[in-house]
C-alpha positions as CSV (number, residue, x, y, z in Angstrom):
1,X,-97.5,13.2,72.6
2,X,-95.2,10.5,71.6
3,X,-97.1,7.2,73.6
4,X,-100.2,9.2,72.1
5,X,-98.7,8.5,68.4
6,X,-98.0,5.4,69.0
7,X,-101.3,4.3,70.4
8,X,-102.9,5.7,67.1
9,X,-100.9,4.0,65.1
10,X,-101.2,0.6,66.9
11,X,-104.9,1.1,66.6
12,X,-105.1,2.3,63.1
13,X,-102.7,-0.7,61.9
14,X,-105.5,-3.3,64.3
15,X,-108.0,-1.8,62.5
16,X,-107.1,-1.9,58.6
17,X,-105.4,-5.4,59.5
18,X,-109.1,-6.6,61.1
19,X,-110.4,-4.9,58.5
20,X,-108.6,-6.8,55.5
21,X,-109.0,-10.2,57.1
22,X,-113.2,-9.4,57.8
23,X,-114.1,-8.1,54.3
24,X,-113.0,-11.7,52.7
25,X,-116.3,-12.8,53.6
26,X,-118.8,-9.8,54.5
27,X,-122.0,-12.0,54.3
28,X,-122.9,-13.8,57.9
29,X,-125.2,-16.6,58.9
30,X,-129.0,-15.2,60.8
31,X,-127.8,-11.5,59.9
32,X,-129.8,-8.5,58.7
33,X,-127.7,-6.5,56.7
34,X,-126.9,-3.3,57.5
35,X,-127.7,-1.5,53.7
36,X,-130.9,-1.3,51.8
37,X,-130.9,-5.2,52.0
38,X,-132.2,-4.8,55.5
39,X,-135.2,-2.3,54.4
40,X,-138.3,-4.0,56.5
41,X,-136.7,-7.2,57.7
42,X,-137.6,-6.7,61.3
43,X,-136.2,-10.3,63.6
44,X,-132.8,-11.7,62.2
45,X,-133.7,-13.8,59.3
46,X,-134.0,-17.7,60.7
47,X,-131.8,-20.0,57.9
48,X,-130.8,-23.4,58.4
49,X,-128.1,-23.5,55.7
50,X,-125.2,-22.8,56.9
51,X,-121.5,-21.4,55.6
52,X,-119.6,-21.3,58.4
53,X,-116.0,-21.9,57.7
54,X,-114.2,-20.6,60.6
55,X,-114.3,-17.2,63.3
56,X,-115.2,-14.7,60.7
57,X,-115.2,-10.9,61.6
58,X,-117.0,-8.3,60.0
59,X,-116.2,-4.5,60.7
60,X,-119.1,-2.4,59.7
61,X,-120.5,0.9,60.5
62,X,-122.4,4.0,59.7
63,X,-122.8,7.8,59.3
64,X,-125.6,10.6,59.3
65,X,-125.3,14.0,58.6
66,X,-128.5,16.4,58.2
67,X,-128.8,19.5,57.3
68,X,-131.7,21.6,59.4
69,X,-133.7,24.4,58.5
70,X,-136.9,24.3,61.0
71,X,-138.7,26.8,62.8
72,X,-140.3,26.7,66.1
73,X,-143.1,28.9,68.6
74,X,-144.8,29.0,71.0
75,X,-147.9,31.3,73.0
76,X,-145.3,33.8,74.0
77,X,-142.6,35.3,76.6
78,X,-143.1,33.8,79.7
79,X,-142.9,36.2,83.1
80,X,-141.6,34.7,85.6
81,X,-140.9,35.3,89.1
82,X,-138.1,34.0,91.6
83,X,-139.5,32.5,95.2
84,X,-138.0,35.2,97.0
85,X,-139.6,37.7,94.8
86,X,-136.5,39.5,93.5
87,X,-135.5,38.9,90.3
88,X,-137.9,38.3,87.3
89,X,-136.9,35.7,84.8
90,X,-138.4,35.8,81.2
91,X,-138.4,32.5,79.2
92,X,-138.7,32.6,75.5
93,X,-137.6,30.4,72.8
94,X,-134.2,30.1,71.8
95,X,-133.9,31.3,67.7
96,X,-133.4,28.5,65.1
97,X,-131.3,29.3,62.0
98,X,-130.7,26.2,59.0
99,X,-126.8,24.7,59.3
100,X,-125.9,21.4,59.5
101,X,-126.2,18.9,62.6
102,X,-123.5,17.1,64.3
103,X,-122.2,14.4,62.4
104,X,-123.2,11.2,64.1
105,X,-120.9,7.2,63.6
106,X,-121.3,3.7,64.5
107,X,-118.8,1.2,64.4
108,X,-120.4,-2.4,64.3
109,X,-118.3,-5.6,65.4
110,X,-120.4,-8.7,64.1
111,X,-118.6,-12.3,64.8
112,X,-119.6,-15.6,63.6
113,X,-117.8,-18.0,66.2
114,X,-118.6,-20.8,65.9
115,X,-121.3,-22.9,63.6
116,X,-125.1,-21.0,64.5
117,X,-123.2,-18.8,67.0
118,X,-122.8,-15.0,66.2
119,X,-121.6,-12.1,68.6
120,X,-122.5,-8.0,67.9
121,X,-121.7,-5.0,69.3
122,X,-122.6,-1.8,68.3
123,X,-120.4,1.0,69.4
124,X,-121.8,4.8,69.1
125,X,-118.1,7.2,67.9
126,X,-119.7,10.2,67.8
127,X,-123.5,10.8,68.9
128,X,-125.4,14.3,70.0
129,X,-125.5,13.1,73.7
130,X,-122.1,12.2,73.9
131,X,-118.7,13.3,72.4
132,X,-117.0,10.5,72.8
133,X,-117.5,6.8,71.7
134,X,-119.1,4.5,74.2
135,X,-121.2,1.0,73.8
136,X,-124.8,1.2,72.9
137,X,-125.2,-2.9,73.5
138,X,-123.9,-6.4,72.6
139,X,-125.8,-9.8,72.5
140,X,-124.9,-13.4,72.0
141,X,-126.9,-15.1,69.6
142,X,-127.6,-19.2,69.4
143,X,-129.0,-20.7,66.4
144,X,-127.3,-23.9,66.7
145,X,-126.4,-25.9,69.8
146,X,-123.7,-27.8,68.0
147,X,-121.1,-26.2,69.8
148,X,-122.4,-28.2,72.6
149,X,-122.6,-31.2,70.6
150,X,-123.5,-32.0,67.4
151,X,-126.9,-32.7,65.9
152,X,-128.2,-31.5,69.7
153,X,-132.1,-30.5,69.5
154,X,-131.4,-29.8,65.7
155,X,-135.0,-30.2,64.5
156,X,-135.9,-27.9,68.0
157,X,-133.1,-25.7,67.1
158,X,-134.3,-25.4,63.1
159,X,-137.0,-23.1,64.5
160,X,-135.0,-21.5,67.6
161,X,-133.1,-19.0,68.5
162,X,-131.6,-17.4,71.7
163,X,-130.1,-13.9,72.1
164,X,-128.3,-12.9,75.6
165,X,-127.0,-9.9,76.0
166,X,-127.4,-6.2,77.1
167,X,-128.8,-5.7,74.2
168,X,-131.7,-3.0,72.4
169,X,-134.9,-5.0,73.9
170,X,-137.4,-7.1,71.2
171,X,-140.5,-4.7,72.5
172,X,-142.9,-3.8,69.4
173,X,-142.1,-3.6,65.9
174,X,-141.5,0.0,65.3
175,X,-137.6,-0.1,66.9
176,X,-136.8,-2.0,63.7
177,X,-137.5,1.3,61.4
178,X,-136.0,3.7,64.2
179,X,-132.8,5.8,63.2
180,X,-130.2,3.9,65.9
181,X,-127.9,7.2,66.2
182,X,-125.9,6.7,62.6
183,X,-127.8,4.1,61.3
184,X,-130.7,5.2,59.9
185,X,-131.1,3.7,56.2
186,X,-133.8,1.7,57.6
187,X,-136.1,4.8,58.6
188,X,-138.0,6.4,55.5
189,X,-138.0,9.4,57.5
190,X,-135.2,11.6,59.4
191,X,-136.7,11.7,62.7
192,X,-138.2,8.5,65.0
193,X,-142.0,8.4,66.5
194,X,-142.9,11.0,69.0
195,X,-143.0,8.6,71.9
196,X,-139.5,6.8,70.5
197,X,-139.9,3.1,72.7
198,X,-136.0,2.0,73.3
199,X,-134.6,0.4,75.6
200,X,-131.6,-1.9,76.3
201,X,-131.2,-3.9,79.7
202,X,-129.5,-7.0,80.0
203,X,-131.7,-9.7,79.4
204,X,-132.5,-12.8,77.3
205,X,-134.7,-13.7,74.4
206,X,-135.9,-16.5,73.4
207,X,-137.5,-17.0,69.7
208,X,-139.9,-19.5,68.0
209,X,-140.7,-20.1,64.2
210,X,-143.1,-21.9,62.2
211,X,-143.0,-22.7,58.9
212,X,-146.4,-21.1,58.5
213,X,-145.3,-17.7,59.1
214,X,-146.6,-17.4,63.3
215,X,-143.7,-17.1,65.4
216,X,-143.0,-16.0,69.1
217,X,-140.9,-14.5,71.4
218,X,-140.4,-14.5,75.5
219,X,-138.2,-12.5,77.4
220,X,-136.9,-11.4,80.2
221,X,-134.5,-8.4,81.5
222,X,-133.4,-7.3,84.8
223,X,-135.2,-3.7,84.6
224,X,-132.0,-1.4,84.6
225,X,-130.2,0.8,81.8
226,X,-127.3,1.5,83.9
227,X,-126.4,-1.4,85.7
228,X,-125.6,-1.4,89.5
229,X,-125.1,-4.1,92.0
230,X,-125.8,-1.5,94.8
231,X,-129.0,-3.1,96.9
232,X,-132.5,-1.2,97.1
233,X,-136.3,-1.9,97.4
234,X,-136.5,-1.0,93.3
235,X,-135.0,-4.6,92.1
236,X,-137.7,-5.5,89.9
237,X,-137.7,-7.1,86.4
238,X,-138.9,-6.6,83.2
239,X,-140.7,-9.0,81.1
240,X,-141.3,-9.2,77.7
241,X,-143.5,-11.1,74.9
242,X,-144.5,-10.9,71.1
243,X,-146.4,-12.8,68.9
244,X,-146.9,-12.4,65.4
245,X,-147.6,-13.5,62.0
246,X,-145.1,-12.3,58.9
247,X,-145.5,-14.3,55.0
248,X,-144.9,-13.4,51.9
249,X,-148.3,-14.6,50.6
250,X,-147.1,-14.5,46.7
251,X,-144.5,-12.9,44.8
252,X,-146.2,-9.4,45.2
253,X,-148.0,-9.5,48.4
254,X,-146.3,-9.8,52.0
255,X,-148.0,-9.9,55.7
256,X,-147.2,-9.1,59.0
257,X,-148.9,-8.8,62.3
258,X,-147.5,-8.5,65.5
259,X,-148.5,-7.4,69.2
260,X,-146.1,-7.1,72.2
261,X,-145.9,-6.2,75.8
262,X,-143.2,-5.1,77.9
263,X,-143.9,-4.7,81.7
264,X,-141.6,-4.1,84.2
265,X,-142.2,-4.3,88.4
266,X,-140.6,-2.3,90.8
267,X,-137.9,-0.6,89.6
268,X,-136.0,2.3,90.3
269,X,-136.7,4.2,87.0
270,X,-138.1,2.9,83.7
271,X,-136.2,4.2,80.3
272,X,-138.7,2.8,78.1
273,X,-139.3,6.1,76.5
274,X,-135.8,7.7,77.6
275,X,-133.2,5.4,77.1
276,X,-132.2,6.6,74.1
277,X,-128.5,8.5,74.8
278,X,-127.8,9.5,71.0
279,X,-130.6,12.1,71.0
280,X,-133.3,13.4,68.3
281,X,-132.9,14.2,65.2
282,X,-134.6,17.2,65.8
283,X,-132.1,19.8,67.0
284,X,-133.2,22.4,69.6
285,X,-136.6,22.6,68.8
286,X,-138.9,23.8,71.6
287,X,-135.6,24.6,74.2
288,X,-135.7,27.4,75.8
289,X,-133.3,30.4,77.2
290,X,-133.6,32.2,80.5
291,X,-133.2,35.9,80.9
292,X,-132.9,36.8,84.4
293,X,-133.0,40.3,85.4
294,X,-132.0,40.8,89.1
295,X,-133.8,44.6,90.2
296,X,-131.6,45.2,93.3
297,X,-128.5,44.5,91.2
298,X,-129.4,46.2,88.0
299,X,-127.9,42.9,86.3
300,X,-129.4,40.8,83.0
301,X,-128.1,37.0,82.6
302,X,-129.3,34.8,80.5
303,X,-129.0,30.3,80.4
304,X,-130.4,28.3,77.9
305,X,-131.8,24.5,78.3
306,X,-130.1,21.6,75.8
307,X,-132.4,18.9,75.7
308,X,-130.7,16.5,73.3
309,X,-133.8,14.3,73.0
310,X,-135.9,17.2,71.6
311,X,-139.5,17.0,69.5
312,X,-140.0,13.5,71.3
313,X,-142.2,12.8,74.7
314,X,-141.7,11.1,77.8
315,X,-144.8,10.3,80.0
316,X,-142.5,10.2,82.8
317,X,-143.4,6.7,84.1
318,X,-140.7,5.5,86.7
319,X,-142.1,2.4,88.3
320,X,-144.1,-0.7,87.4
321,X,-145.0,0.4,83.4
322,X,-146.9,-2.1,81.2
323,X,-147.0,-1.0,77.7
324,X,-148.7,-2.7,74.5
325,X,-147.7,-2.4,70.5
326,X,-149.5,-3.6,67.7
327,X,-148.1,-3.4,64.5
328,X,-149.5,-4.2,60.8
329,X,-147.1,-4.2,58.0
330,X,-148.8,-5.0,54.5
331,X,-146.4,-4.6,51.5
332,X,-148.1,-5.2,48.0
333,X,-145.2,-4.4,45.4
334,X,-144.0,-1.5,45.7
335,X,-146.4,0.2,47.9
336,X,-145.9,-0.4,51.7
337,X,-148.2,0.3,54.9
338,X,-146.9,0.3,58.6
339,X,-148.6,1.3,61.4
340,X,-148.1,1.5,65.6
341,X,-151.1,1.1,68.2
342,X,-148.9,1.8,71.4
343,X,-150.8,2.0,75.1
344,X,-148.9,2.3,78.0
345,X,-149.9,3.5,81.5
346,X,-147.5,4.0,85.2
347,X,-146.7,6.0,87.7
348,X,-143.5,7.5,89.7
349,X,-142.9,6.3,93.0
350,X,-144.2,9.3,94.6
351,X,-147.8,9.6,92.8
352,X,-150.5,7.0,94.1
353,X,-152.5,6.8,90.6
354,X,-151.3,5.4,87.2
355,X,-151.0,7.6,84.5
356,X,-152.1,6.5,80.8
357,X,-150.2,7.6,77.7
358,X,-151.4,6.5,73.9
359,X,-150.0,6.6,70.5
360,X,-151.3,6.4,67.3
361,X,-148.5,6.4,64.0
362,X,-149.4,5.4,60.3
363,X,-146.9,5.6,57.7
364,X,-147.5,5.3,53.9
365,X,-144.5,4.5,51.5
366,X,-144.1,3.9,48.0
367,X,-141.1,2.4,46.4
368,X,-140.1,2.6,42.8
369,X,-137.2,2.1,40.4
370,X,-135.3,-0.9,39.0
371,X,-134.2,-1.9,42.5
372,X,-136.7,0.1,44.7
373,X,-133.7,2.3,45.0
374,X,-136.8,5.6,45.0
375,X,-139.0,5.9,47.3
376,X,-141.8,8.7,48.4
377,X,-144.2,8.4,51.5
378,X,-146.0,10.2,54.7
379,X,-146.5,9.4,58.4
380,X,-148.8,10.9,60.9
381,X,-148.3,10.5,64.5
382,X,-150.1,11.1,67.6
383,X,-149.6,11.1,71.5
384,X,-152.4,11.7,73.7
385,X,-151.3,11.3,77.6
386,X,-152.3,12.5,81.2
387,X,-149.3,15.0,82.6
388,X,-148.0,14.3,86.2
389,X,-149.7,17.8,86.7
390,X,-153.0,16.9,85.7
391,X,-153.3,17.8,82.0
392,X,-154.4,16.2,79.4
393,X,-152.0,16.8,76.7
394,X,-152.1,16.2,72.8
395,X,-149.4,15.8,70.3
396,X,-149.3,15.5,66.9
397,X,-146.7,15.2,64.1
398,X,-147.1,14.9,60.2
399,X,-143.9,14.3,57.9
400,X,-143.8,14.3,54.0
401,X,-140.6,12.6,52.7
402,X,-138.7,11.0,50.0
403,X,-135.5,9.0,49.5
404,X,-133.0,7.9,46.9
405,X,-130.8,4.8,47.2
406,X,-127.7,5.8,45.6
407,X,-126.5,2.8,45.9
408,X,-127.4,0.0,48.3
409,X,-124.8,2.0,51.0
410,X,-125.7,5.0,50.1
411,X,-129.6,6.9,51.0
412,X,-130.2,10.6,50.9
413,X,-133.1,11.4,51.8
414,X,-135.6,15.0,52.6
415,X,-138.7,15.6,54.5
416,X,-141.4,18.4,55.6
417,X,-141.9,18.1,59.4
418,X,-144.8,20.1,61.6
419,X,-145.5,19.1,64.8
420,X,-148.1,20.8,67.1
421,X,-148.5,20.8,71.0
422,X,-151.8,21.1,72.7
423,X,-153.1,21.1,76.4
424,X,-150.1,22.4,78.1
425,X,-150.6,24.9,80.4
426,X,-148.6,27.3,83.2
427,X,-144.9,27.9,82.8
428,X,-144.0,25.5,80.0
429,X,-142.1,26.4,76.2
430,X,-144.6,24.2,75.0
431,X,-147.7,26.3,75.5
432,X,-149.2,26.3,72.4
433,X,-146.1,24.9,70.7
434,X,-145.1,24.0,67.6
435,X,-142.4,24.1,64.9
436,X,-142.2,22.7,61.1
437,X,-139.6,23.0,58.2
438,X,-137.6,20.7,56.4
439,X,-134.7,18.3,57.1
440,X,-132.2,16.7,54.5
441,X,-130.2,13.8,55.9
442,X,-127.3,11.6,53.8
443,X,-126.4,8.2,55.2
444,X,-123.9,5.8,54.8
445,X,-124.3,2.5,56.1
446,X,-122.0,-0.6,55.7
């Protein structure tokens, strides 16, 4: 208990003492902020001024907290039966009530090291997958090569940058208004798109900007969410591209258009649409419990499922995915449109056809006050994809929200939520499934 003390002391002193020296200078070089300042900047800003001074550390983080009150159903108890015949085994629902979520914490570790040279690291403390902390990512960004030596490529490197890392891949446009576990005061709503595209591998981007407003990206990544150095026939990388227009045509009226692609060869599993380890906002909607009643034994038990990425899909596609995103983003004061075309198609190892899965998202948001600190808005969503059992599935999702920017740290926000399942069929919860109600989520972000 003692040497347990200690180390929480030692660590609490690091901390405020990091703490003190980082907050003498919060604002970095190339950084989006993490508060309402960040609201639909999507890439690090690109700025040639600099005001470097020296290392500079800044300690940041965030927290969420929601409160839940959703319902959920389905077609009915399902009767079951063992392969042996025995026992029978009734699956229903598992009954919602309204109480709050887990709490959910980032801690952020942003560096400016040298002159055009930043470091971040994002660090989930608390998350619905996992109890304890661990590291979401890091990268290693590059806007100057004068650490190399000075004035090298400095026109080049006026419209460049370079991010190495394992690092939350560059694929689409919609990860930029996701909830990232804690931080959420980008996303107008509580929960992310249906089919929730995240990923990070370790890889390497590489960035282009004209002054017109088109810009580019390239990248590439080595395929793999958990990293392993054990040999197999799944090796295969990922590649990934974007290419886009964003302009603030006049004072009122901004444009953006972007499409990307992220394909990947052979690997040994893709987590495009299941990399995500800090789980849906959406708690428990659409599990399941078990009720097993064994005849010979005269016995009742009864398991439930946990599936901590619940009310979003996974098509399942393990090897060789390409998927596509276009995204529109038109801003005219205070009224904002952004919408998601997403078509991906694969296939596991063991099926011999590719699989397609689509989604559609639209969301509608206006923005109001002296600062823009109110806002009200609606998205719908849709997923429409082929099941590894041959059916043809629909989803569809429709949230009604607002917000309040208490401050520029501080968002509380509320929403309606119904989503509806069609097409499943057999032995599934989500035979004719739905559920709906309303979510209030506060969020502190710094």
């Amino acid at each position: 208990m003692r040497s347990i003390l200690k180390s929480a002391t030692l660590a609490v002193a690091l901390l405020v003492g990091l703490n003190f020296y980082a907050q003498s200078k919060r604002n970095l070089d190339n950084y989006r902020q993490p508060d309402q300042r960040g609201v639909n900047v999507f890439e690090d800003p690109k700025d040639t001024i600099s005001t470097f001074e020296g290392l500079n550390v800044r300690v940041g983080g965030s927290f969420a907290l929601q409160f839940q009150s959703l319902d959920h159903s389905n077609f009915g108890t399902i009767n079951q039966s063992d392969v042996l015949g025995q026992n029978n085994r009734y699956l229903s629902l598992v009954e919602l009530g309204s109480n709050f979520n887990l709490a959910t914490a980032n801690l952020d570790l942003d560096v400016a090291l040298a002159d055009g040279v930043r470091m971040h690291l994002r660090t989930y403390l608390s998350s619905r997958h996992h109890p304890e902390p661990y590291v979401k990512g890091g990268y290693f960004q590059i806007d100057k090569l004068d650490f190399i030596s000075e004035g090298l490529l400095s026109d080049f490197m006026k419209h460049a940058t370079i991010r190495i890392g394992h690092m939350e891949n560059n694929y689409g446009d919609a990860h930029f208004r996701r909830s990232d576990n804690a931080q959420a005061i980008y996303n107008p709503f509580v929960g992310n798109l249906i089919m929730d595209a995240f990923t990070t591998e370790v890889g390497a981007e590489f960035y282009y900007r004209m002054d017109s407003g088109l810009f580019g990206m390239v990248g590439f990544a080595n395929g793999k969410l958990n990293q392993s150095t054990v040999k197999n026939d799944a090796n295969g990388a990922s590649f990934l591209a974007k290419l886009g227009y964003d302009n603030q045509i006049n004072e009122d009226l901004r444009l953006r258009l972007t499409g990307s692609i992220y394909n990947t060869g052979s690997v040994a599993s893709s987590y495009l649409y299941s990399a995500d380890r800090a789980g849906g906002r959406y708690y428990h909607v659409m599990d399941y419990k078990y009720n097993v009643y064994d005849a010979e034994n005269d016995v009742n038990s009864i398991s439930s499922t946990d599936n901590f990425r619940s009310g979003r899909y996974n098509p399942n596609f393990g090897n060789k995915v390409t998927a596509v995103m276009i995204n529109p983003f038109i801003k005219y004061r205070g009224l904002e449109f952004f919408g998601t075309i997403e078509m991906a198609n694969g296939r596991r190892h063991s099926e011999t056809e590719r699989r397609d899965a689509n989604q559609f998202a639209g969301e509608l948001i206006y923005r109001f006050g002296k600062t823009e600190n109110f806002y009200v808005g609606g998205r719908y969503n849709t997923v429409s994809a082929e099941e590894r059992n041959g059916d043809d599935v629909d989803i569809s999702r429709f949230n009604l929200g607002a917000g309040w920017f208490m401050t520029k740290n501080i968002l509380l926000k509320a929403e309606y939520v119904n989503q509806e399942y069609d097409g499943y069929t057999g032995n599934t919860a989500l035979n004719g499934g739905k559920f709906n109600g309303a979510m209030v989520e506060a969020v502190i972000s710094f």
